[in-house]
N, C-alpha and C positions, 0 to 999 in steps of 0.2 A: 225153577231153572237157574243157574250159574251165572253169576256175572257174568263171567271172562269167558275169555277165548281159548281155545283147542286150539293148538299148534301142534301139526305133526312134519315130524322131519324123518328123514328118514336113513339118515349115519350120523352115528356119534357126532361129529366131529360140526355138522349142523346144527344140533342141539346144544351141545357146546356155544355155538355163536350165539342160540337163542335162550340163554340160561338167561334167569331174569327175567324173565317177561311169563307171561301168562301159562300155562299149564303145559308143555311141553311132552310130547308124545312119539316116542323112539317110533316110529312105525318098520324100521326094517329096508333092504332096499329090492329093486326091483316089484314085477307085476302080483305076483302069488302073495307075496307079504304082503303088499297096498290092498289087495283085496279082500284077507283077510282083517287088516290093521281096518279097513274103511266099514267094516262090520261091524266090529266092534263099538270105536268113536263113532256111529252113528245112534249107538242106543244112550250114550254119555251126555252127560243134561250140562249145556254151556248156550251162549245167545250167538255165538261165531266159529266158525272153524277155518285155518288158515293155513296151507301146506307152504312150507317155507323150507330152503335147500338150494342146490346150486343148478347149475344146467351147464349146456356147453350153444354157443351160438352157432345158429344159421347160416348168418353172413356176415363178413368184418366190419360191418358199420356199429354191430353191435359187441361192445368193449368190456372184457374184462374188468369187474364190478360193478357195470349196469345192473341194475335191477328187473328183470322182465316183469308184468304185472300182467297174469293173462287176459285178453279179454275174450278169447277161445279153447279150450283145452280139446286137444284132439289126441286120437289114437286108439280109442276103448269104442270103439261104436261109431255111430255119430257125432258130429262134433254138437258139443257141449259149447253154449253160449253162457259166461259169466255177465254177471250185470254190471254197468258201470259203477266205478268206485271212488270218484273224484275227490271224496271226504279220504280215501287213502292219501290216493295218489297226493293229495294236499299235505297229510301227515310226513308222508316220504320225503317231498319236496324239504319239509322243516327242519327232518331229520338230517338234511344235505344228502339225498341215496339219490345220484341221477337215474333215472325209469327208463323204462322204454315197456308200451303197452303195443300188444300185438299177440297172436296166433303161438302154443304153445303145446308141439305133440311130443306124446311118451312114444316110446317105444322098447321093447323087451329084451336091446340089449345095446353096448356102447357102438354107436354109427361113427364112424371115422369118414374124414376124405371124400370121394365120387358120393356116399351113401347120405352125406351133410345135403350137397349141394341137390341130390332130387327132394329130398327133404323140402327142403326152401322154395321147390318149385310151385309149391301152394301159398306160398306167403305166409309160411310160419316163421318164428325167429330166433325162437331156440327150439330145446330138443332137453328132455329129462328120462329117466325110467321109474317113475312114481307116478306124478301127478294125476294121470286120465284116472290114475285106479284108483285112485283114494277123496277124488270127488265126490264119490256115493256118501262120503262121513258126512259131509254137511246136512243130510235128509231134511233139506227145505228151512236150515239158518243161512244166516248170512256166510256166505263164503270169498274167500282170497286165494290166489296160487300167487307167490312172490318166489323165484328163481334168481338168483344172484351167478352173474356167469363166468364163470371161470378161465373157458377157452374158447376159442376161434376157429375159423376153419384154417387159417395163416396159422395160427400157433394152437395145436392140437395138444389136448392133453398129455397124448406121449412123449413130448418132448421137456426136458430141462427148464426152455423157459416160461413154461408154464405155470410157477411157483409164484413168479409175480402174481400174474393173474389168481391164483388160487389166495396170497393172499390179500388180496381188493376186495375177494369177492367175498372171504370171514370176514372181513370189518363191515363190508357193506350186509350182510345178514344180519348181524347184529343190530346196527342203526335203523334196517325194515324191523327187527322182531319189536324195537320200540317203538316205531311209530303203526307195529299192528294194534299195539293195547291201547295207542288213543284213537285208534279206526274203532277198535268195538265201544270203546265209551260214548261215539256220538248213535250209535246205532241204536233206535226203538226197542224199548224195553218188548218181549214176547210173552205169550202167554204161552205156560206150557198145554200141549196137547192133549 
């Protein structure tokens, strides 16, 4: 089995943030490509897999280069319970990436506006169009979703000042993708199957 980590992202410009670090894996954006891409990287021999990319938030408490760290991924099924990650969330911290852990659904196309706020009425805290679908890659290694967020329901993506926010949110991917490769380093060596 692989060292390192699987990192899939899923737009260029994601992957860009996480050059450098561990094996990086264009996954494509939206549901059909992740479920594809998650087929694939699941037969790929690595001890971690880690989807890393941006989101947009739930509620304004959560800011523009927060880091989301799921501890739930919802939208594909049932929700998916991620296992606590505190030897991250620990690496994050080092890295200077403020977190914010919490509830994380995809969904199959950009939610603006009224369609943010039912969202949230489950206690999620962002919103992506990857994540739910490309969970299947990990087939039973350790796993991460890290979403760096971009926008707000106050300042939505379609607007101007959004750029700020967009770029918090490349720096701060960047500063998770290195403190993903010292998450997989503490992690128990596996045997392969």
């Amino acid at each position: 089995m692989s060292n390192g980590l699987l990192v899939l992202t899923p737009l260029r410009i994601e992957a860009m943030a996480a050059r450098g670090s561990s094996q990086v894996i264009r996954t494509g954006m939206g549901a059909a490509r992740s479920r594809v891409a998650a087929a694939q990287v699941a037969e790929m021999p690595a001890r971690a897999v880690a989807v890393l990319g941006f989101c947009g938030a739930l509620t304004d408490d959560v800011e523009p280069g927060d880091v989301v760290v799921a501890d739930e991924l919802r939208g594909n099924g049932p929700p998916l319970k991620c296992e606590p990650l505190q030897q991250l969330l620990q690496s994050l911290e080092t890295v200077g990436v403020r977190t914010r852990v919490g509830p994380l659904v995809s969904v199959p196309k950009l939610f603006l506006g009224s369609e943010r706020a039912r969202l949230a009425e489950d206690g999620s805290i962002a919103v992506d169009m990857e994540t739910a679908w490309l969970a299947p890659a990990a087939a039973g290694r350790p796993f991460a979703a890290l979403r760096a967020v971009v926008d707000t329901p106050s300042k939505e993506l379609v607007r101007f000042s959004t750029l700020y926010g967009g770029i918090k949110a490349y720096r701060a991917l960047g500063r998770a993708a290195r403190a993903l490769d010292s998450w997989t380093r503490t992690l128990p060596d596996q045997k392969e199957t």
